[in-house]
N, C-alpha and C positions, 0 to 999 in steps of 0.2 A: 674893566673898561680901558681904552686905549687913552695913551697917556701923551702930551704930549710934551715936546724937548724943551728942558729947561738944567739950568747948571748953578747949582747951589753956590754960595759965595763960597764953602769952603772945601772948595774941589775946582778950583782954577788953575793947580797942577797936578790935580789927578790923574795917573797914565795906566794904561788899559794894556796887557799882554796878552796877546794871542799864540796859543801854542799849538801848531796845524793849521795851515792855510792852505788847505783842500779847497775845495766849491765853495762850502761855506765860510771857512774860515775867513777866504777872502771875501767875499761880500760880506762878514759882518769889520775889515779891513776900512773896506768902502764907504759905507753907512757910517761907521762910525767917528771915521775920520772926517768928511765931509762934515757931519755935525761939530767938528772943531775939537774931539776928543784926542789927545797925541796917545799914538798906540806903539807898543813893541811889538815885534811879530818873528816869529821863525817856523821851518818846517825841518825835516831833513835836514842832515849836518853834512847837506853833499852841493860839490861846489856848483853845479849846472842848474839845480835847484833853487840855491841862492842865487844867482843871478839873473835867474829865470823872473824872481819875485821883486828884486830890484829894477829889473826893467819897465816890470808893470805897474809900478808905483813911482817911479821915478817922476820929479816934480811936485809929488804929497809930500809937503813940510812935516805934515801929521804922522806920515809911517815913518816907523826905521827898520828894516830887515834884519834878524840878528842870525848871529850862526847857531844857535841852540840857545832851550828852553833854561840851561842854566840865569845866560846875561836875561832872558825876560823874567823870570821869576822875580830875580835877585834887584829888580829895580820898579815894578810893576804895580800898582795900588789894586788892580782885581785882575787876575789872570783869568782866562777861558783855555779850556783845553778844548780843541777840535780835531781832536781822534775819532777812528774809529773804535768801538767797542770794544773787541777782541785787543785792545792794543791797550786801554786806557790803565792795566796796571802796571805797567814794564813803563809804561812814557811816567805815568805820577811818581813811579818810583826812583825814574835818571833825574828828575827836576825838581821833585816834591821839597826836597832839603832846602833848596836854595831859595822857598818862597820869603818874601821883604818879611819883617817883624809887622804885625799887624793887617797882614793884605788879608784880602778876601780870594778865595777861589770857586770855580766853579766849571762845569761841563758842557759839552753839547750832544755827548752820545744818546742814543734811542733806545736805551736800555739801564735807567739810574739804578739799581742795586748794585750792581760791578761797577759802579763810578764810583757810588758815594761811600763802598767797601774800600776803594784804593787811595782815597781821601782821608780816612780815617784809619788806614794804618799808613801811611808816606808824608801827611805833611804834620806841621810841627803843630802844637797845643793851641799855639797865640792865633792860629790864621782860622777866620771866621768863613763856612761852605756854602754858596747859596749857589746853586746848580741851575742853569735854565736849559729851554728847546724849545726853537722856533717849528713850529708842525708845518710844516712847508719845507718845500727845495728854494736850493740860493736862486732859480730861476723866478721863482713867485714875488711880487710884488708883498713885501710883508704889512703892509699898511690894512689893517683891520686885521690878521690873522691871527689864531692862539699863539699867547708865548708862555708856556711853563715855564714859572719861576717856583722853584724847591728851597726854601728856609729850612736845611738842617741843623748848621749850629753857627747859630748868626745872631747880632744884636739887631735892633730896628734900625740902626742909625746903617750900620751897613747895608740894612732890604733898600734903605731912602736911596743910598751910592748906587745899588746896582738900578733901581728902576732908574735912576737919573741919566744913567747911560745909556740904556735899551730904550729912553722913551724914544729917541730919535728915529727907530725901528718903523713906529706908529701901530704896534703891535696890539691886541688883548689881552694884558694878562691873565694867565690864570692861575690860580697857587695850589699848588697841590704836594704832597707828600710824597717822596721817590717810590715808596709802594703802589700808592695810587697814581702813580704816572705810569708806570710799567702797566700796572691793570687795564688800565682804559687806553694805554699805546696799543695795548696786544688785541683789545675790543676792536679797534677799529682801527687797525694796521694789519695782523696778522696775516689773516684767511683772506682780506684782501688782496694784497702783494702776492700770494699763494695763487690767488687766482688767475693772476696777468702775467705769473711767472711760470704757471699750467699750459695758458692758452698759448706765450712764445715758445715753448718746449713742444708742443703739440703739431703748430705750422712747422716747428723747425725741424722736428722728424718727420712728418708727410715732406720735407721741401717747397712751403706755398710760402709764399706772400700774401699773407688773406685780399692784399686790396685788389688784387688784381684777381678775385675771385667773387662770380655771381653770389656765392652764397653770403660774401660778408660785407654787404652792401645798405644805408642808412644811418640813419643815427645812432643807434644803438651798438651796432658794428662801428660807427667809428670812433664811441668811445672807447670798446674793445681793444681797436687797434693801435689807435693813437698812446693809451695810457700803457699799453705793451712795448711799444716800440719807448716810450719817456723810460720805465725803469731800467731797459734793458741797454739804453745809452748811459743809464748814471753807471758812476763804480760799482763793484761787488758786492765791497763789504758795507753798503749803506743798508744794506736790508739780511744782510748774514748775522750781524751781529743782533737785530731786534731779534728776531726767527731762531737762533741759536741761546743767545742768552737771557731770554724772557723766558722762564717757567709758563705762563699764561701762555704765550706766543706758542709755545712747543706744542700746547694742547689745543689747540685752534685748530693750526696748520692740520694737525693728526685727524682730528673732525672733520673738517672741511674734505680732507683726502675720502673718509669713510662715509662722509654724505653723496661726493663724487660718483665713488664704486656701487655704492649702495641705486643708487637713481641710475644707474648705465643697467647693474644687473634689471632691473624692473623693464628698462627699453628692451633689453634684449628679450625679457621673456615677453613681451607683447603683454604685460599687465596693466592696463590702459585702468581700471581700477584701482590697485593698488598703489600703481603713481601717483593719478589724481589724487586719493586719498593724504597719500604720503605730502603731497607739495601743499595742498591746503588746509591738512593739521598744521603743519609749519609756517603757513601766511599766516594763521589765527594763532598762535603764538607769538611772530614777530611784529605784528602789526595790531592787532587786537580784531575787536568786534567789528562786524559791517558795518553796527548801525554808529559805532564810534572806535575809528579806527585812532591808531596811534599817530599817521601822518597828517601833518597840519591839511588845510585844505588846498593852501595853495603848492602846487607841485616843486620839488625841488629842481626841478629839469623840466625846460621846454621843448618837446622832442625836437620841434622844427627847426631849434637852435641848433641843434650836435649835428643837422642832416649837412652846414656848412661845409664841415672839417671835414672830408674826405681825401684820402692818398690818391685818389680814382683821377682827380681834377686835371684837364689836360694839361697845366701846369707843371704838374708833377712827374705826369706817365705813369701807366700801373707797371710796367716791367717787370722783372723777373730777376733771381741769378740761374745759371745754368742747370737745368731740368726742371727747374721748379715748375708745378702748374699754373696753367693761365685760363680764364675763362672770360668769354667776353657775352653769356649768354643772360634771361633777364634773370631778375632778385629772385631771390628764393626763399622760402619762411624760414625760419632757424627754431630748433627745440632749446636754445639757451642754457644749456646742462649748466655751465658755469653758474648763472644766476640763480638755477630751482636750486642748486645745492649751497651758496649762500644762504641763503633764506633758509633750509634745512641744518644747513649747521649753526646760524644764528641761535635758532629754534633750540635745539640738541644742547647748547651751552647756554638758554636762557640769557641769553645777550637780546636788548633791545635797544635798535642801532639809536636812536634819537637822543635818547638815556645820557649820549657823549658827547652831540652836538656842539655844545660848548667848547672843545677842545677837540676836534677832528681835523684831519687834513684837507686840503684843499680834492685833494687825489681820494678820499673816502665819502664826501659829502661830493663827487659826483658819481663813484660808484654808489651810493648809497640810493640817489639820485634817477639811476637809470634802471636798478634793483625795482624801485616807487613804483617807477614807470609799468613795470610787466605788471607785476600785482595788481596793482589799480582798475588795470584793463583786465575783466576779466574775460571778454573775447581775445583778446593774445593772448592771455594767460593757458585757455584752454587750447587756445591754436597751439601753443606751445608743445603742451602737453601731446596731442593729436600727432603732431609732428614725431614727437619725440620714440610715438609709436610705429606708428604707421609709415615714415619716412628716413629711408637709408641713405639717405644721400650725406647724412652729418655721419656715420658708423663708424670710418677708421678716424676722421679728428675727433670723435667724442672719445673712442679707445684710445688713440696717444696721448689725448687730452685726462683720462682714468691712470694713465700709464704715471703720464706727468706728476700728476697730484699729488698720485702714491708715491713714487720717485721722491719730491722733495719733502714730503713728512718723514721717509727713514731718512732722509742726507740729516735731517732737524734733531729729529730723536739721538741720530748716533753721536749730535753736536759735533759735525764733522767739518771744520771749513774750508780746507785743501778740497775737499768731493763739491759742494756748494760750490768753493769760486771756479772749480773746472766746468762745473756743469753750466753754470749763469756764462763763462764766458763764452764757450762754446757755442751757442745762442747768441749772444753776443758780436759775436765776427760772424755767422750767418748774416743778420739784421745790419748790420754796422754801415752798409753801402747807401741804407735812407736816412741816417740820425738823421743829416744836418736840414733832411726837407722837413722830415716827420717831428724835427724840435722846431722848426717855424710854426707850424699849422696845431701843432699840439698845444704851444705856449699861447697861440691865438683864441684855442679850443676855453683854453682853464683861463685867458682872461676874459673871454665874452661870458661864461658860464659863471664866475665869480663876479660879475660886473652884473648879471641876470638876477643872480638870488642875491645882489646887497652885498657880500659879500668881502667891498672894496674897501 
């Protein structure tokens, strides 16, 4: 349950170290300062950095900017490290010594086995580990959203210190064990991110902008687009490091890519049978029975809601960059490859998305959302499917889109992050000319849609 801010009498100079003030780092800066917690904070021991971070704070009594994680450690009552993944044991290992006698430590990576391993050999005996993750981006409003909090090896008087801090968040707790946080991050993280990082690779080898194309027109295209263009604005390594060093995560992605390939070869051979067959074994799987399916009754998404958010809106302009295609002709039905092959991979790993609910992203429970949506319907369902056969006009983005998929399950498998961040950026500077509209109307997207289902 969400908790809310309160400061025990004996923690009235308790101070808070943050070590990384990335996106998040600094919003949880923000937050945490505002609630009257005095914080230490450093990133980089580089000087344009620092004073990067001193400008933006300046006037917060609460923050001090430091040059490195040594001065935070060394004076800190619970340090946060907000690293990336890939980095979290080379940073525990430059700072880990120098934590205070008796502090508490803990993470914000998206991947706690390689946290809570670099904790347990880098910092010292006396310092007690309680790890959290806020499942949300620093752009989300955290008031009602999960916050995993991990009690590795902590007394209770320490869990009371950290909630005491985090309640000001107005977060959910949830408590779970770093095993079981990796399991159910990579349930309803993995195949997801997989998919939106599919569909940007796919426009960005044909050269489209889908908004500016009949085909990707609606609600359900502009969750498509909108949550494309959000990952492909954040950093890199926000989704390399889950995808890469999540065991579970690895084998998602690998599935998801092989329900992909597997549902394109059935379009192509015109197995209008087989498909069908193939997509609604896998509703009855992830969903259950007609006469009592697994989704509540009332929908998670209200389609007429998502039809708001369009890149299309003469606000915006559909535009283009050079050669890319443009269509200004009417909607067109979509075979949804992306979504039958969720639902088949869900199926294929016995993952039942609901199952996670509790601790899901804001970005997961509305693809999950618009997933509901096809299903439900089973006149688009089968349009879907019909289309999927009988209609070429999706052929070369469903094939870059196949290409894509499989593309990022071997960069996964080979655990390669140099091949990951060239490919995500590359994509990346394609798209890059619309973040700053596509994160207004996005951020609008995920608060009317979170504000719809209760969410707030």
């Amino acid at each position: 349950m969400a908790r809310e801010h309160s400061r025990p009498a004996d923690m009235e100079n308790f101070i808070v170290g943050l070590i990384g003030m990335g996106d998040m780092g600094r919003m949880y800066a923000h937050r945490l300062s505002a609630a009257g917690w005095r914080i230490l904070a450093c990133d980089r021991d580089d000087d344009a950095k620092i004073e990067a971070l001193k400008k933006e704070f300046a006037g917060n009594n609460n923050v001090e900017i430091c040059r490195n994680g040594s001065l935070v450690s060394r004076a800190s009552d619970y340090i946060l490290y907000n690293v990336e993944a890939a980095a979290i044991n080379s940073v525990v290992e430059m700072y880990g010594q120098s934590t205070k006698v008796g502090a508490i430590v803990g993470g914000q990576t998206s991947c706690k086995d390689p946290e809570i391993a670099a904790f347990e050999r880098w910092l010292p005996a006396d310092v007690d580990i309680i790890s959290c993750h806020s499942l949300h981006g620093p752009q989300v409003e955290p008031k009602g959203q999960p916050l995993v909090i991990i009690k590795h090896r902590a007394s209770d008087e320490s869990l009371h210190k950290v909630e005491a801090v985090l309640s000001c968040l107005g977060s959910k707790y949830v408590y779970l064990s770093a095993h079981d946080h990796d399991l159910i991050t990579a349930n309803t993280q993995a195949a997801t991110h997989a998919a939106f990082l599919s569909m940007g690779k796919a426009w960005h080898a044909n050269r489209q902008f889908p908004w500016a194309l009949s085909r990707y027109v609606g609600g359900v295209e502009n969750v498509k687009i909108n949550i494309m263009l959000r990952i492909y604005s954040q950093k890199w390594h926000v989704y390399a490091g889950l995808a890469i060093l999540n065991p579970q995560a690895k084998k998602q992605i690998s599935q998801y890519a092989d329900s992909v390939t597997a549902l394109y070869k059935l379009m192509l051979e015109g197995n209008h049978e087989k498909l069908r067959e193939r997509v609604y074994a896998a509703k009855q799987k992830v969903f259950g029975l007609e006469a009592s399916p697994k989704w509540e009754r009332k929908q998670l998404l209200r389609p007429e809601l998502l039809d708001r958010f369009s890149l299309r809106d003469g606000t915006t302009g559909a535009g283009s960059p050079d050669g890319a295609e443009v269509e200004e002709d009417a909607a067109r039905p979509n075979n949804h490859l992306s979504l039958l092959a969720m639902v088949d991979c869900w199926a294929n790993l016995g993952i039942v998305p609901y199952d996670h609910m509790l601790c899901s992203t804001p970005l997961f429970r509305i693809w999950l959302g618009v997933t509901e949506h096809l299903f439900r319907n089973q006149a688009m369902l089968d349009e879907a499917i019909r289309i999927a056969i009988e209609d070429r006009t999706y052929r070369s983005d469903d094939l870059e889109f196949t290409f894509a998929a499989r593309g990022w399950a071997e960069c996964v498998s080979l655990g390669h992050f140099e091949t990951w961040r060239d490919r995500f950026m590359s994509t990346h500077k394609f798209f890059e000319p619309r973040f700053k509209e596509a994160s207004v109307i996005g951020n609008q997207m995920m608060k009317a849609v979170l504000e719809d289902t209760g969410d707030d």
